[in-house]
C-alpha positions in Angstrom: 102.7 86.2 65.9 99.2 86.8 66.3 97.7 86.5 70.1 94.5 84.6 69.8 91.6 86.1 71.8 88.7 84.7 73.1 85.4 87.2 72.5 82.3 86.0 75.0 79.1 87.9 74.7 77.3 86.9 78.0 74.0 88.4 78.7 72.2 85.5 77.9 75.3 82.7 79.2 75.3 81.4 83.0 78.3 81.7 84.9 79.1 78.0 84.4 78.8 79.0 80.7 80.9 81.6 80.9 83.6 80.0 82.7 83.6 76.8 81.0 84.5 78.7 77.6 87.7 80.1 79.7 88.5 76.8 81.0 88.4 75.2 77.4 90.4 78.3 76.2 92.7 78.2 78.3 93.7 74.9 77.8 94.3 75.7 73.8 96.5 78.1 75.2 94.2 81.0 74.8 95.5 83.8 77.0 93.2 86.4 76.2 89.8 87.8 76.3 87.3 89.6 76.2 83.9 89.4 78.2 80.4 91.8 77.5 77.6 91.1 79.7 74.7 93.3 82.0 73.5 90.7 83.5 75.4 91.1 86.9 76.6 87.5 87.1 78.7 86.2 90.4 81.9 84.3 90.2 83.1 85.0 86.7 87.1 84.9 86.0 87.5 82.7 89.4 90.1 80.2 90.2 92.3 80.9 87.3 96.0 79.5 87.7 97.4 80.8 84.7 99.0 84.4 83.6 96.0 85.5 81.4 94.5 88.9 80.4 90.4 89.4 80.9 88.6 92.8 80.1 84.9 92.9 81.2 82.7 95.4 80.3 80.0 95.9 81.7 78.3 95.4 85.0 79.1 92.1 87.2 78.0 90.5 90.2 80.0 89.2 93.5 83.2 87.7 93.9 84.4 89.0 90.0 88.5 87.4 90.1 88.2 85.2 93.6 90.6 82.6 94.3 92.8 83.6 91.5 96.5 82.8 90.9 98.2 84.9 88.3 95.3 86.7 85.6 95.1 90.4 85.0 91.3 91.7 85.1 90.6 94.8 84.0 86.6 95.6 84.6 84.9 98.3 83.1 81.9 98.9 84.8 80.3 98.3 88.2 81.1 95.2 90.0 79.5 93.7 93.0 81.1 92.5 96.2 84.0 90.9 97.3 86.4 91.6 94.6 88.9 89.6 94.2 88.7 87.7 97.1 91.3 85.5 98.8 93.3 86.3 95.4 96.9 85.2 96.0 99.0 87.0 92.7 97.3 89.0 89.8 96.5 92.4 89.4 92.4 93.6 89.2 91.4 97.0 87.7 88.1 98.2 88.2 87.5 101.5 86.3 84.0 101.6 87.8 82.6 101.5 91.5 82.6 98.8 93.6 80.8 97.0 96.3 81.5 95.5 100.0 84.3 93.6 100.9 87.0 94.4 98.1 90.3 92.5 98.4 88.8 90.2 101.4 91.0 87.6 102.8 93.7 88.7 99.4 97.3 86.9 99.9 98.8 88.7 97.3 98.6 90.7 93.7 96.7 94.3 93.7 93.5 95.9 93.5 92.5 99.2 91.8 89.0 100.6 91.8 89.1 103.6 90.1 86.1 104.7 92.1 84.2 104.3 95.6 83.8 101.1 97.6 81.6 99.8 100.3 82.1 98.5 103.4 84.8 96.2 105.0 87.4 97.1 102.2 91.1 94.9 102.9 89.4 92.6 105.9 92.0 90.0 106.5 94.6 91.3 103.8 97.4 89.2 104.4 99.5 90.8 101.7 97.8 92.5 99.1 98.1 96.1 97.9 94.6 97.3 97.7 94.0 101.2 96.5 90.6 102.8 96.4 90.3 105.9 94.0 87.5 107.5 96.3 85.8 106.8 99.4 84.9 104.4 100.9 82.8 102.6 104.1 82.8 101.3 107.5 85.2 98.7 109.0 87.6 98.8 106.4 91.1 96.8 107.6 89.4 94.6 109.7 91.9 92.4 111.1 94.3 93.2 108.5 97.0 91.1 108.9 100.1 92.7 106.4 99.9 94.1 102.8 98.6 98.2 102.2 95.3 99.6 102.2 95.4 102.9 100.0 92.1 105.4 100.1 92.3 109.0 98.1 89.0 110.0 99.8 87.1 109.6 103.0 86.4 106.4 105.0 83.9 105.4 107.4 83.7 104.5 111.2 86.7 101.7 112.3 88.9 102.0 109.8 91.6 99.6 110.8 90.0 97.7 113.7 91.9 95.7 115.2 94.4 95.7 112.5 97.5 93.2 113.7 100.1 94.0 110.7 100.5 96.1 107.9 99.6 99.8 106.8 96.7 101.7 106.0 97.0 104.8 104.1 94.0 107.1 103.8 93.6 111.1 102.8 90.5 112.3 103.5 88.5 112.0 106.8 88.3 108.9 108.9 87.8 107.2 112.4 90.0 104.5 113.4 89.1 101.8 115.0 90.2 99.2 118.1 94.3 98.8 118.0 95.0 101.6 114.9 97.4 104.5 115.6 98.0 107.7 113.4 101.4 108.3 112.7 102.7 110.8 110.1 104.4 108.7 106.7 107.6 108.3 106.5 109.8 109.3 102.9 109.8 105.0 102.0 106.1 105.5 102.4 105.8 108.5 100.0 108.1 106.3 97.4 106.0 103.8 97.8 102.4 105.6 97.1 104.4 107.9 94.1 105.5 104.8 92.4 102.1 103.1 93.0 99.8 105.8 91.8 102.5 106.7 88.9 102.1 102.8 87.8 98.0 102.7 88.0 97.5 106.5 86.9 95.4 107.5 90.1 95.1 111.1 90.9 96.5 111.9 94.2 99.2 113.4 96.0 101.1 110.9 98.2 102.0 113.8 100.8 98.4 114.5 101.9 97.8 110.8 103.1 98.2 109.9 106.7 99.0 106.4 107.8 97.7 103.8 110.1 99.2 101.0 111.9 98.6 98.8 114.9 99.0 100.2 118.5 100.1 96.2 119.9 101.1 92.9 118.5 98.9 91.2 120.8 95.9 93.3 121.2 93.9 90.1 122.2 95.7 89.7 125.1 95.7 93.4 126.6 
């Protein structure tokens, strides 16, 4: 059986344009598509409930794949910020940079940029796997609250500040922030970054990362 596929040119559609055609799709049972567009548009792919595939190409504005339940994204190109945010199942792909605030607020699913990242990467992850193919900026982990952060190359200042669950694992240089400890990985956590980096072909060795947890439960109340 033939899977129907949805082709949207959008350089010259607004994002209510765009995501009305996936609505209207979606509800013929359309479960994939494809989406070209330069214009840099916010909020496209958001609030899908379904289990649908979306390749972008091109270059997209902020919040690409928020509030999502379910869709995989694959993005070639640059996106902007927020990534994915407050995603709760799903996978996003971003062969491409990307901007500030990648995974923020993410419940669940995963997120690959297979390239840098700005600034407050994984804030309030409450679950998510989130894995950075290059470095990345300040304040990354910000009250990260369970799920993996995963950077290959450098981060900023405050990586993991005031981090309360969870683990951040990073391989190049970095300064930790309020509440984070170093401590070397353990083998589950080399099993766990092989399998992951196997799965989303990212170059890296999973023995040259160190990891990051929280010093206290509490640290509110030291």
């Amino acid at each position: 059986m033939t899977v129907q596929e949805l082709k949207i040119a959008g350089d010259d559609l607004s994002t209510r344009d765009i995501n009305r055609k996936i609505k209207e799709a979606l509800n013929e049972n359309i479960r994939r598509f494809s989406i070209e567009s330069n214009a840099e548009l916010d909020s496209i792919v958001v609030g899908i409930r379904e289990e649908a595939e979306f390749i972008l190409n091109g270059r997209f504005g902020d919040f690409v794949g928020a509030l999502n339940h379910g869709p995989r994204i694959e993005i070639h190109g640059k996106t902007g910020r927020y990534v994915g945010n407050n995603m709760t199942s799903g996978e996003i792909v971003v062969h491409g940079n990307a901007d500030d605030g990648v995974g923020f607020g993410t419940y669940n699913g995963t997120i690959v940029v297979h390239g840098d990242a700005g600034d407050g990467i994984g804030q309030l992850n409450k679950g998510g796997v989130i894995i950075i193919e290059g470095d990345i900026g300040d304040l990354a982990g910000l009250y990260m609250l369970s799920g993996d952060l995963i950077i290959t190359g450098d981060a900023g200042k405050d990586l993991g500040d005031w981090i309360i669950g969870g683990n951040i694992y990073v391989a190049g240089d970095f300064e930790t922030g309020t509440n984070a400890k170093v401590v070397e990985p353990e083998k589950e956590d080399v099993d766990k970054l092989s399998a992951l980096f196997n799965q989303y072909s990212v170059d890296a060795s999973p023995e040259e990362f160190k990891k990051i947890q929280r010093k206290e439960i509490r640290p509110f109340y030291g």
